[in-house]
C-alpha positions in Angstrom: -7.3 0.8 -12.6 -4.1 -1.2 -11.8 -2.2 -3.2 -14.0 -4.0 -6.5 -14.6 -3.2 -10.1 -15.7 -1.2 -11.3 -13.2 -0.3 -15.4 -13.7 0.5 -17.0 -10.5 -0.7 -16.3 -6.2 1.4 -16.4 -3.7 -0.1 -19.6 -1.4 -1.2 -18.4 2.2 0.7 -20.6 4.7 -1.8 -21.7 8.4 -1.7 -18.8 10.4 -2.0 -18.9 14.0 -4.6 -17.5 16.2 -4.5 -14.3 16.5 -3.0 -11.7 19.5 -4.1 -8.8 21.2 -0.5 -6.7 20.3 1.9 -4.7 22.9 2.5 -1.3 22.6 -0.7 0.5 21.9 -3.5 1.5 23.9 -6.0 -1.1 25.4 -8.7 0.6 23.0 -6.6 0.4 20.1 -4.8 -3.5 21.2 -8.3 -4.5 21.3 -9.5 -2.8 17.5 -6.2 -4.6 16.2 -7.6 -8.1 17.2 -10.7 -7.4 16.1 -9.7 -6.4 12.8 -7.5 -9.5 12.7 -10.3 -11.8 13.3 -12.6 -10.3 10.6 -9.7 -10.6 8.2 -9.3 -14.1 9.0 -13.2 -14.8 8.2 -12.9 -13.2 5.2 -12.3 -15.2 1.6 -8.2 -15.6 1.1 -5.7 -14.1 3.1 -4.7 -10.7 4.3 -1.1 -9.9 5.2 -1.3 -6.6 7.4 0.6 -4.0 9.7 0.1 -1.4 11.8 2.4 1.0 13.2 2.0 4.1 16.0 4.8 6.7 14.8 4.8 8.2 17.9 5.4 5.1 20.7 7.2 2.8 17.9 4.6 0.2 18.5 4.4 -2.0 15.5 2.0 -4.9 14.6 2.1 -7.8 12.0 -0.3 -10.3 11.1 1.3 -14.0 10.3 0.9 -12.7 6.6 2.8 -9.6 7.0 6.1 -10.8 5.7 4.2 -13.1 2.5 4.9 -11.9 -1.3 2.1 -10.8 -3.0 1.7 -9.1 -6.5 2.2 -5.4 -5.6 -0.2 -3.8 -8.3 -0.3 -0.2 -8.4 1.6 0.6 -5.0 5.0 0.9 -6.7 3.9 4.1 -8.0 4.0 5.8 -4.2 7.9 4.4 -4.5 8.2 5.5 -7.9 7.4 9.0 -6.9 9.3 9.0 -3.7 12.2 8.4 -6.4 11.6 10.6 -9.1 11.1 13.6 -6.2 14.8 12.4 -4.7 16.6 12.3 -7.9 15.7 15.4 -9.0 16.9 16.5 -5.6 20.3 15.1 -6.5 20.1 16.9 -9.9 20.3 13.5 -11.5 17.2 14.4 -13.4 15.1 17.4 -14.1 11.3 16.9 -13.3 9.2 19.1 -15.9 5.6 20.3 -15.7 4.8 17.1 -17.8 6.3 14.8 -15.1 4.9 16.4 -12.4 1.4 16.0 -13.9 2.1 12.4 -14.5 3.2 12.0 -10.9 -0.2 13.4 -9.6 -2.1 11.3 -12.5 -0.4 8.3 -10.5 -1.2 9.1 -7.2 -4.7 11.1 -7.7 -6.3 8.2 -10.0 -3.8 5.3 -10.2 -3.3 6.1 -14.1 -1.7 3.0 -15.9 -0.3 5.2 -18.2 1.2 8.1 -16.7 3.4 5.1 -14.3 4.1 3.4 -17.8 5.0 7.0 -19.6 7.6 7.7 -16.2 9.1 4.3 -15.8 10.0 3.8 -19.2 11.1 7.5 -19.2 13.3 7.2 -16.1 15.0 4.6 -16.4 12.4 1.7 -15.8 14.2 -1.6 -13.9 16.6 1.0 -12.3 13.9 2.6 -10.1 13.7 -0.9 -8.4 17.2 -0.7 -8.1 16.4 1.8 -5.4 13.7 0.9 -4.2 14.9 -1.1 -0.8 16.5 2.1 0.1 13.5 2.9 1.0 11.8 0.1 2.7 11.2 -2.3 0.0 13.5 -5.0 1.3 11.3 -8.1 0.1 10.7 -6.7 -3.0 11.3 -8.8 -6.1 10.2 -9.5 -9.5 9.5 -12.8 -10.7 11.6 -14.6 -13.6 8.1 -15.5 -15.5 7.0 -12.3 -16.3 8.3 -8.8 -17.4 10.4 -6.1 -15.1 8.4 -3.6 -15.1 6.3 -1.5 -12.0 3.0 -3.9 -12.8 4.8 -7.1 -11.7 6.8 -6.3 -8.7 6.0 -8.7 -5.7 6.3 -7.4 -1.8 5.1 -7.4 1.5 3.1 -6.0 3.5 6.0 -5.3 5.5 7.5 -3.5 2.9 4.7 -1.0 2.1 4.8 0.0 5.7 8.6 0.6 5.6 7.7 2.8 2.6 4.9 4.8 4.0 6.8 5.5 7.2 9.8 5.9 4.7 7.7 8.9 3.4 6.7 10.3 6.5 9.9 10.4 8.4 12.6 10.6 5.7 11.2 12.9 3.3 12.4 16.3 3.0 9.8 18.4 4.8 8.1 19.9 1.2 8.0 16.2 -0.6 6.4 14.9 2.4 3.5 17.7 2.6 2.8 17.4 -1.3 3.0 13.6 -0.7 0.4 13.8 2.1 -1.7 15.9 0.3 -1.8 14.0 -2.7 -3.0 10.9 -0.5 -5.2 12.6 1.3 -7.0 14.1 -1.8 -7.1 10.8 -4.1 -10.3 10.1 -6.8 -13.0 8.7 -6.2 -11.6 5.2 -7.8 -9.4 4.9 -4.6 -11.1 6.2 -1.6 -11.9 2.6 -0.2 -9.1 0.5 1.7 -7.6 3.1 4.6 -10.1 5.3 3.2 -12.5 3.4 5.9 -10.9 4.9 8.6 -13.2 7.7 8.4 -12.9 11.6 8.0 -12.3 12.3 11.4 -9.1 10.3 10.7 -7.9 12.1 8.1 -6.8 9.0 6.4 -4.0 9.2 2.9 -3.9 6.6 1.0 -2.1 4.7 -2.3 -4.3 1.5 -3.4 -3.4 -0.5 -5.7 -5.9 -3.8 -7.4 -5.6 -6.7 -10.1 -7.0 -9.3 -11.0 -5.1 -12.5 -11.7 -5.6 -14.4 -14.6 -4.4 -17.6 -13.8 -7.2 -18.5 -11.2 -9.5 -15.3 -11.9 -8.8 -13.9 -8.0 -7.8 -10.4 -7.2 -5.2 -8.5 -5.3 -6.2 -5.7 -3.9 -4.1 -3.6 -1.3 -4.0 -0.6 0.4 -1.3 1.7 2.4 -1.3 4.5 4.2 -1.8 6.8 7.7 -4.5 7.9 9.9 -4.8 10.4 12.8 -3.6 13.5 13.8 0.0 14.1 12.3 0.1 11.1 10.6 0.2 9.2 13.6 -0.6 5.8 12.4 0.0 3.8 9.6 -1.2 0.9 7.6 -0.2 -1.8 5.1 -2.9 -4.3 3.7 -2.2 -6.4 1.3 -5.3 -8.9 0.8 -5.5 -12.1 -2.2 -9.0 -12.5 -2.1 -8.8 -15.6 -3.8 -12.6 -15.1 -5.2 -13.0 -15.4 -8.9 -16.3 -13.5 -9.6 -16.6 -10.3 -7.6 -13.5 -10.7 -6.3 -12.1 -7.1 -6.6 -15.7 -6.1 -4.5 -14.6 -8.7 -2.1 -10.9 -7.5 -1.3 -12.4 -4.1 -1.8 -14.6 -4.5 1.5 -12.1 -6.3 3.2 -9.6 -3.7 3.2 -12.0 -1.0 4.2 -14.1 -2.8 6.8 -10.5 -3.7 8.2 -9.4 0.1 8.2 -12.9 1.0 9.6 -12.7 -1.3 12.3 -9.1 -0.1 13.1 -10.0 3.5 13.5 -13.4 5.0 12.7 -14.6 6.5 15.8 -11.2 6.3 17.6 -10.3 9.9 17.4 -13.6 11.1 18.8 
């Protein structure tokens, strides 16, 4: 489970109405806007983007670009950055690491991410993090620098995920995608909804915060053949009891009605 007590919520701003997209297929533009109405029926707000690799077609929601408490997705980046350094020969990954790295992806373990930040350097991994897509990223002056209290953007997690699939050195991508693709039980929710058929790979990451009693709870990741698609959702569900059930079927119903069924 991710890194709880969280003390303040970003504040959803009035969103628009919503817009079938450009640049996908009428099937898909259509899905989009249906998934973009459900979210906004839903308790909270969602911020949310999807992205076709192979036309360049991107969407964002009006909540897309919004800071939210990040939870566990850092540990995707953390990864990504732990795999490129020891590319550089900066550091020396062992067997240990390694298994902490797949304990962070696989099941979202607290303390492998603790054991590895603190290990490697901790507040200099976020140093780095913008190179790869994490932009928006910051931490907030009222709590701790550490992976667990890092806001961002849905925006960012889909510059990281499409970070990962097109910048990546061909072997860290493959063990990346397999790692998402094969995560515990705990964490096959969110883009998990777009179905097998989809072959979706995912990171989630969830929290409740303790200054209201809501939740965060996002997800990020791809669906279709190669990778085609990707997906950020980051949803505050603004619910106090239940609430991590609540973003939890949000995300997935969102992902669901993005693509199950749309590969055949």
């Amino acid at each position: 489970m991710a890194l709880g007590g969280l003390l303040t919520s970003p504040v959803a701003q009035a969103a628009p109405a919503p817009k079938a997209p450009g640049g996908f297929d009428p099937l898909l533009r259509l899905r989009i806007a249906a998934a973009e109405l459900y979210a906004r029926g839903r308790p909270g707000f969602a911020g949310m983007v999807v992205r076709d690799r192979e036309t360049g077609a991107v969407w964002r929601n009006a909540h897309s670009a919004t800071l939210i408490w990040a939870c566990s997705t850092p540990k995707l980046a953390m990864v990504v950055d732990l795999l490129l350094r020891d590319d550089a020969g900066a550091i020396r990954l062992t067997d240990l690491d390694r298994a902490q790295m797949h304990a962070m992806l696989h099941t979202s373990d607290n303390d492998a991410a603790h054991a590895l930040w603190n290990r490697y350097g901790g507040t200099g991994f976020a140093t780095r993090f913008p190179s790869y897509g994490m932009t928006d990223m910051r931490f907030s002056d009222e709590h701790p620098h550490h992976w667990g209290w890092i806001l961002t953007t849905a925006n960012d997690l889909d510059r990281l995920m499409t970070y990962v699939l097109e910048r990546m050195p061909r072997r860290h991508r493959e063990y990346l995608v397999r790692e998402m693709r094969s995560v515990d039980v705990n964490q096959q929710w969110g883009v998990w909804g777009a179905g097998p058929k989809a072959r979706p790979g995912l990171k989630n990451g969830w929290s409740d915060d303790n200054a209201d009693g809501s939740w965060l709870v996002n997800t990020v990741g791809f669906a279709g053949p190669g990778e085609r698609y990707t997906v950020a959702v980051m949803n505050n569900t603004q619910v106090v009891e239940g609430g991590f059930e609540t973003g939890r079927e949000t995300t997935t119903r969102i992902s669901e009605i993005l693509f199950r069924g749309y590969f055949g």
